[in-house]
C-alpha positions in Angstrom: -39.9 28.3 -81.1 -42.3 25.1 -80.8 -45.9 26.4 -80.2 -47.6 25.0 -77.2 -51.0 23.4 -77.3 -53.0 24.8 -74.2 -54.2 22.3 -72.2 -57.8 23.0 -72.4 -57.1 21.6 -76.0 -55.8 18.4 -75.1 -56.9 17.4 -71.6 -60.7 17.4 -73.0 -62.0 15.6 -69.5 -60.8 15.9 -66.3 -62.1 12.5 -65.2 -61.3 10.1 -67.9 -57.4 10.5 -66.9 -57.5 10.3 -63.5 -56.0 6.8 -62.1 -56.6 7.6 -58.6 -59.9 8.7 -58.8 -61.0 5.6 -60.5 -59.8 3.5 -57.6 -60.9 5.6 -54.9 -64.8 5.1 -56.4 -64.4 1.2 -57.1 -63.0 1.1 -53.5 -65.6 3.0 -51.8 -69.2 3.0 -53.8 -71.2 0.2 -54.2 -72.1 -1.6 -57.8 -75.1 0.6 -58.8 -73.8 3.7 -57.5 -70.8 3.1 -59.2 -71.6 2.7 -62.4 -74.5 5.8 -62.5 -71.0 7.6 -60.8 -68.8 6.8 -64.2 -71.4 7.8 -66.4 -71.6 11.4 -64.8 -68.7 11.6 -63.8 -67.6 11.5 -67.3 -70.1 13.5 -68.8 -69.5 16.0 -66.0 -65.7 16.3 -66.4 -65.7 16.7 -70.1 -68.6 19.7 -69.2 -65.6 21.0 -66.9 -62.3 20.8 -69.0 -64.4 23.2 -71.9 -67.7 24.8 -70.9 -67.3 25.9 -67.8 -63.6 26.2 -68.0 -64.0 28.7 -70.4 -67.3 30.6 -68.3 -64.6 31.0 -65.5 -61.9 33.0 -67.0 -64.5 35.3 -68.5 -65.9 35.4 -64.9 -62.4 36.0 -63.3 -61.2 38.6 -65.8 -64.4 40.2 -67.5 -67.4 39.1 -65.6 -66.9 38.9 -62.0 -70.4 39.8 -59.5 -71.4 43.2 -59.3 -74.2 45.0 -57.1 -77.2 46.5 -57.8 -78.6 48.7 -54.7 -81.4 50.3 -56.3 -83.9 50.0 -58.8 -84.8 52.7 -61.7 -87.2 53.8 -58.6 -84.4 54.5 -56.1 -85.6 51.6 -54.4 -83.5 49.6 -52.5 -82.9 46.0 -54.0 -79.5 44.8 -53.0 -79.7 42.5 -56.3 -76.4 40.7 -57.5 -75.5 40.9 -61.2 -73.8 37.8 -62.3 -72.9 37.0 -66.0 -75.1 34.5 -68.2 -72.4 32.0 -68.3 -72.2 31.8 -64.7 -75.6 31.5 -64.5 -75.5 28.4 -66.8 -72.6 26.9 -64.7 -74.7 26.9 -61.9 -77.5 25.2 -63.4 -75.5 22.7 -64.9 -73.8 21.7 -61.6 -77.0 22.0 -59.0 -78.5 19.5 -61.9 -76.5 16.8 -61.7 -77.2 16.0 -57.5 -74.2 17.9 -56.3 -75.9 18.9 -53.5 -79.1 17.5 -53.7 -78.6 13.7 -54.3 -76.9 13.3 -50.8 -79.9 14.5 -49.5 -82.6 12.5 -51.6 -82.9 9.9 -54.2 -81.2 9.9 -57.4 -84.4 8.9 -59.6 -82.2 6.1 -61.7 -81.4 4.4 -59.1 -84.3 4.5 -56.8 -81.4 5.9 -53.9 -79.5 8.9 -52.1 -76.0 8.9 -53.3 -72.9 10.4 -50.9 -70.4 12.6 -49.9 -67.8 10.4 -51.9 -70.1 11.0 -55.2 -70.7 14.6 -54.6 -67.2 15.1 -53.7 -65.7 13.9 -56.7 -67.9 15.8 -58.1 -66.6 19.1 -56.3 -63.0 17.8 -57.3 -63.6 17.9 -61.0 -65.3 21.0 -60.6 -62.0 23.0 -58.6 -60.2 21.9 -62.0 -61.5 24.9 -63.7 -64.0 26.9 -61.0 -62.8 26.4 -57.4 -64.2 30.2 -57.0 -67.9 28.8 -57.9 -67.5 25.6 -55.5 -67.1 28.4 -52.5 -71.3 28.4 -53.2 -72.0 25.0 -53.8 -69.6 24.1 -50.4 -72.2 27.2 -48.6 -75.4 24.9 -50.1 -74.2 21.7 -49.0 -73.9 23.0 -45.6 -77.3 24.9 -46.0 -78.7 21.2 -46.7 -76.6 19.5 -43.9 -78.4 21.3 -41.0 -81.5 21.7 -43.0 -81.7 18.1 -42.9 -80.3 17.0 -39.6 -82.1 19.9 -37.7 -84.7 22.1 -38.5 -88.1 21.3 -37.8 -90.9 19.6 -40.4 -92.2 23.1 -41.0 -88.7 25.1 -41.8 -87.3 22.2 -43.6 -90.0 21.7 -45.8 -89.9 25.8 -46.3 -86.5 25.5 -47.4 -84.9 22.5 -48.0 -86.5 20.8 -51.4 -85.1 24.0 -52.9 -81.8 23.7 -51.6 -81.3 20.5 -53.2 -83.4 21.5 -56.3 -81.8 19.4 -59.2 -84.1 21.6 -61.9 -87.5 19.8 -60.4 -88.1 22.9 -58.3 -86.9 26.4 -58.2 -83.2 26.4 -56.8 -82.0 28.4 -53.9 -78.7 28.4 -53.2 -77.3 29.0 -49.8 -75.4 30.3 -47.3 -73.7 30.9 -44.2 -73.4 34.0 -42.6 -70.4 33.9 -39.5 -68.1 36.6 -39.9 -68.8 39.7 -38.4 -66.4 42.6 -37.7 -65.3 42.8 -33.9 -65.2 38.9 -33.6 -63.4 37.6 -37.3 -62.8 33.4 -36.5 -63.8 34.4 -32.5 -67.2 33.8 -33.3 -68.5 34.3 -29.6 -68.3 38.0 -30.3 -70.8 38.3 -32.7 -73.4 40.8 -31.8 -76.3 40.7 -34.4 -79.4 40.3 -32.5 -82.5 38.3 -33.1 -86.0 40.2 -31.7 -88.6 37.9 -30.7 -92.5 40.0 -31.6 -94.2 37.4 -29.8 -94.6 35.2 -32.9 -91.8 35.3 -35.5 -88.0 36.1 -34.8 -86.2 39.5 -36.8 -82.9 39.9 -37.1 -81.5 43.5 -36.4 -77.1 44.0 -37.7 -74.1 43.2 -39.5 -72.1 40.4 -41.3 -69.3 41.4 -42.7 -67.9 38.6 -44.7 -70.7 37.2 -46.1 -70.2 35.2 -49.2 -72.8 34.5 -51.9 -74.7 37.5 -50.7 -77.3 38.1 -52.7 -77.3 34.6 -55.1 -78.8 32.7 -52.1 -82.6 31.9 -51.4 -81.7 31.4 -48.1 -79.0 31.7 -45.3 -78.0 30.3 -42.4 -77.4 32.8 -39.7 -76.2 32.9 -36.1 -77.7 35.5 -34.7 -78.2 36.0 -30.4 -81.6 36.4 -28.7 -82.5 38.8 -26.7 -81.1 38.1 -23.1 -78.9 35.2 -23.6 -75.5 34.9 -22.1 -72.1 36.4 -23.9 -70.2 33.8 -25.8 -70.7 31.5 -28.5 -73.1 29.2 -26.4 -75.7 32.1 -26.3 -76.0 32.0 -30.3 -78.9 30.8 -32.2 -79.0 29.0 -35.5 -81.4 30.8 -38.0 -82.6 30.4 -41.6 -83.3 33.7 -43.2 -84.6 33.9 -46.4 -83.5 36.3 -48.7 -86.8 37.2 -50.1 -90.1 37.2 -48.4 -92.9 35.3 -50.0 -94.0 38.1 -52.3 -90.9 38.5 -54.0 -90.0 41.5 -52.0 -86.4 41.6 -49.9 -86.5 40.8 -46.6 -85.6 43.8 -45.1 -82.0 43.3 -45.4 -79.1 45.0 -47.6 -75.8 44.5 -49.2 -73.6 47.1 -48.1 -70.6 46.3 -50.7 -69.1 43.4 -52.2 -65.8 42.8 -51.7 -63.1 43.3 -53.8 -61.2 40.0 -53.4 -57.9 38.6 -55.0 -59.4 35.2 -56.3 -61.9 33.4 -56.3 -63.9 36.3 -58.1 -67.0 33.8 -58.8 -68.2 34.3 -55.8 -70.2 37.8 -54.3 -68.4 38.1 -50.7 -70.4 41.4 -49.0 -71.4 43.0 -46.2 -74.8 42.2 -45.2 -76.7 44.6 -42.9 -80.1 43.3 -41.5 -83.0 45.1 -40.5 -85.5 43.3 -39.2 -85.1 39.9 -41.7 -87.7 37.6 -40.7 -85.8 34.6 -39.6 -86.5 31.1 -38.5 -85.1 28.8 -35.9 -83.1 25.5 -36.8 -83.1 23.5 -33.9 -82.4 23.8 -30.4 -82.1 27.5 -30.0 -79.2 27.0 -27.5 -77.3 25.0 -29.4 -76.4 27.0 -32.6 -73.1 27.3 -32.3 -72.9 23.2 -32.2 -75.0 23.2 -35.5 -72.7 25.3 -37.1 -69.4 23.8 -36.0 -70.7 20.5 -37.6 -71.9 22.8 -41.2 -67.7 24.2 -40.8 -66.6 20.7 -40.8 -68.4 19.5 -43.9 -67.1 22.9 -45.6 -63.7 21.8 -44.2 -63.6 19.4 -46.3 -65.3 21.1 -49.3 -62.1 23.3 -48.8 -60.0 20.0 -49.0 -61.9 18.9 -51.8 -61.2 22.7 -53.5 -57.5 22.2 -52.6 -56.8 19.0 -54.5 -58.6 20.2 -57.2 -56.4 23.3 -58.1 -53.4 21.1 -57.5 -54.4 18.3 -59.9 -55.0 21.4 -62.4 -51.9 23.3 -62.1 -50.3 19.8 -62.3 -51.9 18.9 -65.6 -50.8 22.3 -66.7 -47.0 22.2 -65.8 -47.1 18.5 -67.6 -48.1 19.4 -70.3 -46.1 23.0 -70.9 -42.8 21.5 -70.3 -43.7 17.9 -71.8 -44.0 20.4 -75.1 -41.2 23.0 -74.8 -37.6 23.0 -76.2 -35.0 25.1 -74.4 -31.3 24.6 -74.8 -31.7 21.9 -77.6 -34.2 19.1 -75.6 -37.7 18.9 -74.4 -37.6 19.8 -71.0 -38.7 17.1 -69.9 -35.4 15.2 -70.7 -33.6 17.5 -67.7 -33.7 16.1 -64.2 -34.4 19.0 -62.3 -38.0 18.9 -64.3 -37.9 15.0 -63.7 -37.3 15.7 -60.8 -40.3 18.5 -60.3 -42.7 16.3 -61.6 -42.1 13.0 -60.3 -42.8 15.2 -56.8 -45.5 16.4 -58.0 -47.3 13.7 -58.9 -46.6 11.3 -56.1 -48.2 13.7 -53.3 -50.8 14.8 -55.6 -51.8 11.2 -56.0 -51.4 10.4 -52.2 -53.1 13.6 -50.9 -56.5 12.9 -53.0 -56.2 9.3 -51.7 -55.6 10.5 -48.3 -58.6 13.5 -48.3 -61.0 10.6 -49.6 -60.1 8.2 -47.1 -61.5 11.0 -44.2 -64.4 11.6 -47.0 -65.7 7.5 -46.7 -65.0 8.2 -43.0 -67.0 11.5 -42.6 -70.0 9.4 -44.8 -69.9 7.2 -41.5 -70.4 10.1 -39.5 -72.4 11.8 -40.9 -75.4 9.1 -41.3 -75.2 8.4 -37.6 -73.1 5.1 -38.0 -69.9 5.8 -36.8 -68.6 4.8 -32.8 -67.8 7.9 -30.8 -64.1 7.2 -31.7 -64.9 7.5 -35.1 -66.2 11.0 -34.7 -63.2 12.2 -32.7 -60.9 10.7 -35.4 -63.0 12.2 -38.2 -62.7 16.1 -36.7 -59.2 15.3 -36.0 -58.4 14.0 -40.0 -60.4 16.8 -41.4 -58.8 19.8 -39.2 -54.7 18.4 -40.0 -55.9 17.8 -43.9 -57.7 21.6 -44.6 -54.7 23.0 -43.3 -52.0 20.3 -45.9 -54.5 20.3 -48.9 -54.6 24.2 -48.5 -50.9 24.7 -47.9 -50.3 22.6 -51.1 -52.6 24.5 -53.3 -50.7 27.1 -53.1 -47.5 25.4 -53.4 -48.7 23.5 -56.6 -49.5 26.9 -58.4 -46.7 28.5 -57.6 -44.6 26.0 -58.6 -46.8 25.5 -61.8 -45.7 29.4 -62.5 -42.3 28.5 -62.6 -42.5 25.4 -64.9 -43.9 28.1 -66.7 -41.6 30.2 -66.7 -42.0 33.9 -67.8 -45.8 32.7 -69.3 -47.0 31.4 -65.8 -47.3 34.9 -64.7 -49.4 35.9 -68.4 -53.2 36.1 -67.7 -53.3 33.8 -71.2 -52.4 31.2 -69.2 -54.5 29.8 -66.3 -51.4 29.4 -63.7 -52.1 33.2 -62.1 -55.6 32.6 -61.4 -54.8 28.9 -59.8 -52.7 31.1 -57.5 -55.1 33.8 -56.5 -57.7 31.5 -55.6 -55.1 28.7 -53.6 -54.4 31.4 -51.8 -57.9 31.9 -49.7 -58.1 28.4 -49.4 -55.4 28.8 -46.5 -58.2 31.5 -44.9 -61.2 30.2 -45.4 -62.9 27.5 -43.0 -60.0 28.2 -40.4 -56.1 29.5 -41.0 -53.7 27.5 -39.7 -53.7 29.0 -36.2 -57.5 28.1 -36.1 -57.1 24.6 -37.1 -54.1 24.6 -34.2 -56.4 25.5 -31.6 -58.9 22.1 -32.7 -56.1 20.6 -32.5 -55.4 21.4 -29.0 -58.7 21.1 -28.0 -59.3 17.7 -29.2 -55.7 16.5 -27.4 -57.3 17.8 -24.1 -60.6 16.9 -24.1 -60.7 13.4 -26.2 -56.9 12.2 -25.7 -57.3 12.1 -29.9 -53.3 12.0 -30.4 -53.8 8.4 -28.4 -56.7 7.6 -31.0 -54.7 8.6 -33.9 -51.9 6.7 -33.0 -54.1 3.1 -32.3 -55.4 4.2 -35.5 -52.1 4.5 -37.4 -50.5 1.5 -36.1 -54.0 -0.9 -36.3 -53.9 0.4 -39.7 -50.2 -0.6 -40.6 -50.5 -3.6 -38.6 -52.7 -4.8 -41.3 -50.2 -4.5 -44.4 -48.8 -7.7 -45.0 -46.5 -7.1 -47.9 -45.2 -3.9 -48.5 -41.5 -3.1 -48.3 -41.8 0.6 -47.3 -43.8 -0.2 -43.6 -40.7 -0.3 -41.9 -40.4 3.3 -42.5 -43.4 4.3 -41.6 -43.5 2.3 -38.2 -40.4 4.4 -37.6 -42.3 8.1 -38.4 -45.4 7.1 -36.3 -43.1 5.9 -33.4 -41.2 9.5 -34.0 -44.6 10.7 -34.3 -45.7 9.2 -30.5 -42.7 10.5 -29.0 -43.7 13.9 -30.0 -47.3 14.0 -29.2 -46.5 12.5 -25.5 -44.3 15.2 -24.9 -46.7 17.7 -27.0 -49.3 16.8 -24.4 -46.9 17.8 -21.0 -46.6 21.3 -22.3 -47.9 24.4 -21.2 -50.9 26.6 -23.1 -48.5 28.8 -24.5 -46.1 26.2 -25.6 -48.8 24.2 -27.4 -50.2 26.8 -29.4 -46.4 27.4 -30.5 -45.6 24.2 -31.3 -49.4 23.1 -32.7 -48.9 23.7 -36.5 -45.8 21.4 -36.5 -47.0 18.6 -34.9 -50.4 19.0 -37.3 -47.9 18.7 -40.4 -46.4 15.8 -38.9 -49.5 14.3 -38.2 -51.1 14.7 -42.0 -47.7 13.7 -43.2 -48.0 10.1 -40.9 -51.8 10.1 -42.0 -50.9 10.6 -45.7 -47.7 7.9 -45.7 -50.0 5.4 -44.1 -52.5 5.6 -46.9 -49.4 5.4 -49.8 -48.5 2.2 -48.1 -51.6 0.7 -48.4 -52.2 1.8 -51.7 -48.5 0.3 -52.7 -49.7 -3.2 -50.8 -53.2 -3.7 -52.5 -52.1 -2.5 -56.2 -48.1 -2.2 -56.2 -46.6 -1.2 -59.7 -47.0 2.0 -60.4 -48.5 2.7 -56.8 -45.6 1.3 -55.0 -43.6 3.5 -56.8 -45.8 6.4 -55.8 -45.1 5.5 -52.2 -41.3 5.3 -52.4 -41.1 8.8 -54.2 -43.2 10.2 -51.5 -41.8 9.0 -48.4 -38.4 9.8 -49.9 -39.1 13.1 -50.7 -41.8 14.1 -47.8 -39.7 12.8 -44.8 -36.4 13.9 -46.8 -34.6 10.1 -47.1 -32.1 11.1 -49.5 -29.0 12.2 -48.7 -27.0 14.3 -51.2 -25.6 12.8 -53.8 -27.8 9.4 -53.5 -29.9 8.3 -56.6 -33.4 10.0 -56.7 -36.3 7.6 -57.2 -37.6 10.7 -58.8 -35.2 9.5 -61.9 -35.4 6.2 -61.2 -39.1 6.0 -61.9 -40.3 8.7 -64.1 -40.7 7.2 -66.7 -43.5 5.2 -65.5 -45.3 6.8 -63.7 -45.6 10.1 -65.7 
């Protein structure tokens, strides 16, 4: 029996490898950015594929969050216990502008960075700790509507320490949606914020409430005293989890929750009892605020998603590029050929593809995008959290079985790439969620005609690439389907809304391997034929596989 190197031996950096990755930065930062972004990026993925790899299977099997209620005293402190390699993970990460250098300038270069940077930066982190980017994604949304809305006074409270890089004391955030009787119908919610005349309290319960007691502050919707039902009578709050003495602000953790991945992250059940609390923004318009934080976590979930399937990837590569069985490397059978070629070409096409919303949602973001631009960019993110999740959890599964009977050994890390995939599908929105934005955007913006003049402008400007031709033929297909989509009654459309989404991220996703074939060919051409071949199932049975045809270069 041939003994396996693990893969934490041999894949020492998670960046240095990573083709696509490499283009997507030279495509979409400029000069200086870029080259500052190599340097870290290298530095951090090397801290990735050891350090903190190894701090999160301790943390997942050994060392996961626990709670302190009280003190010696019998005092109530609600304090979270988290183990001192997490603790250096989280230094490590909030120091190198994860958060904070989208937000202000990166001292070496005199500039902010961007969402592209720091989420490049999240996808070499989901290599080995997708459980910690859960509080990172919580922080950068923290920031985002620090930033973009509270007032001179709460943002200067709060917000240098949210995007602390070690110059100031870090507090991490939060945001605190989920409460019992409402679950993703966030109208329901019910905890109540009580004006005294001067300063707001909160007075109830979340119930799913990650990084409960790690942040220094949370975002909170809460609903004042006499404003209508519904999600339009909720306010935006930031509460801080500690007053300024040091004391808790009269809130407590109930229980964490006993989750079946991502175990680096407290989840609990936050009860609050007169929290002092602060207004962010216009206090009728929380609910807006926080649908705008859920996008950008959206696509933190994205981000998460491509991570663990770029992991579980480089993990089936390399077990069955270095097993025997039945007298050959496995790698010499087509089936595994075949497994891997798969694998790699929708890897490669789905980072490309979540990217390309990433540059988009930059736009957006920084106020320069045309009001078709923001319908398109809610409209890419909502059809991409529901593939990049879907495939997470396809991609370490099917990592297991490469593995064979060792996949499902805690040695290996395959089981825990499948327990956290797994809430990737749940968090920021199932399916059935992301269905209903679907829906909504068809109604109110006509975004299916958007996405269409999108896809076909888009195609329209590919000179050279053999494969368009196919493609023209899905996003016709595609047409045909949304018109009749859009004739449909309520009930029908919710039905039938989680097809047409797939379809959709599949036209979105083929149209980005087609351009990718036409500006670099080789190897990327060959990406996009493997694709479209297997993702829109060209070949008949029988026919040559391009999976065999080409894996040899491009593995």
């Amino acid at each position: 029996m041939n003994v396996l190197q693990s893969t934490s031996e041999k894949e020492k950096n998670y960046y240095t490898n990573d083709d696509t990755l490499h283009k997507i930065l030279e495509q979409m930062l400029d000069e200086d950015l870029l080259d500052y972004a190599k340097r870290e990026l290298h530095d951090f993925g090397e801290l990735v594929a050891n350090e903190i790899d190894e701090r999160a299977k301790h943390t997942d099997r050994e060392g996961e969050p626990r709670l302190k209620r009280y003190n010696q005293y019998g005092e109530e402190v609600s304090e979270v216990w988290v183990n001192e390699g997490y603790k250096k993970t989280i230094q490590q990460t909030y120091n190198t502008g994860i958060v904070g250098y989208v937000h202000k300038e990166i001292p070496q270069l005199g500039k902010k960075g961007n969402y592209v940077y720091s989420f490049a930066q999240g996808y070499l982190l989901s290599h080995a700790e997708p459980g910690f980017y859960c509080p990172v994604t919580l922080t950068m949304a923290t920031a985002y509507l620090l930033d973009h809305y509270a007032d001179e006074d709460v943002k200067a409270r709060f917000l240098p320490h949210v995007c602390s890089t070690g110059d100031v004391e870090l507090f991490e955030g939060a945001t605190f949606l989920t409460e019992r009787q409402g679950g993703s119908d966030v109208g329901a919610n019910v905890v109540e914020a009580r004006f005294d005349g001067e300063n707001y309290y909160l007075y109830g319960e979340k119930y799913f409430a990650s990084n409960a007691g790690m942040c220094g502050v949370a975002m909170v919707l809460a609903r004042r005293e006499g404003t209508a039902t519904g999600s339009k009578g909720l306010t935006l709050f930031a509460v801080p989890w500690k007053k300024e003495d040091g004391s808790i602000n009269r809130l407590r953790i109930r229980r964490l929750k006993d989750k079946l991945g991502v175990r680096a992250v407290p989840s609990g059940e936050v009860e609050f009892d007169g929290a002092l609390a602060y207004v962010v923004g216009d206090p009728d318009k929380g609910i807006y605020y926080m649908l705008e934080a859920l996008n950008l976590s959206r696509i933190c979930n994205a981000i998460a998603s491509v991570g663990i399937m770029r992991r579980a990837y480089l993990e089936a590569k390399h077990y069955v590029s270095n097993r025997n069985a039945f007298g050959q490397v496995l790698t010499n059978y087509p089936m595994i050929q075949d497994s891997l070629a798969k694998f790699t070409a929708k890897l490669h096409v789905e980072v490309a593809t979540t990217f390309d919303l990433i540059q988009l949602y930059d736009a957006v973001s920084n106020g320069e995008a045309t009001e078709k631009d923001v319908i398109l960019n809610r409209l890419n993110i909502a059809i991409m959290k529901k593939e990049t999740a879907e495939q997470a959890v396809k991609y370490a599964s099917e990592a297991i079985e490469l593995h064979g009977g060792n996949g499902y050994i805690e040695d290996f890390v395959t089981p825990r790439l499948l327990r956290d995939a797994q809430v990737l599908t749940v968090w920021e929105g199932t399916a059935n969620i992301l269905a209903l934005e679907l829906i909504r955007l068809f109604k109110k913006f006509d975004a299916h005609q958007l996405f269409i003049n999108e896809m076909t402008s888009r195609l329209d400007a590919i000179k050279s690439s053999n494969l368009k031709g196919i493609v023209i033929e899905k996003v016709r297909s595609l047409e045909e389907d949304l018109n009749l989509f859009s004739t449909l009654d309520d009930a029908m459309q919710t039905f039938e809304a989680k097809e047409v989404a797939k379809k959709m991220a599949l036209v979105y996703e083929s149209v980005v391997a087609i351009e990718w074939a036409d500006h670099y060919g080789g190897k990327y051409e060959k990406l996009a034929e493997i694709y479209l071949e297997d993702q829109w199932q060209l070949r008949k049975l029988g026919d040559n596989s391009k999976t065999l045809q080409y894996f040899r270069e491009i593995i």
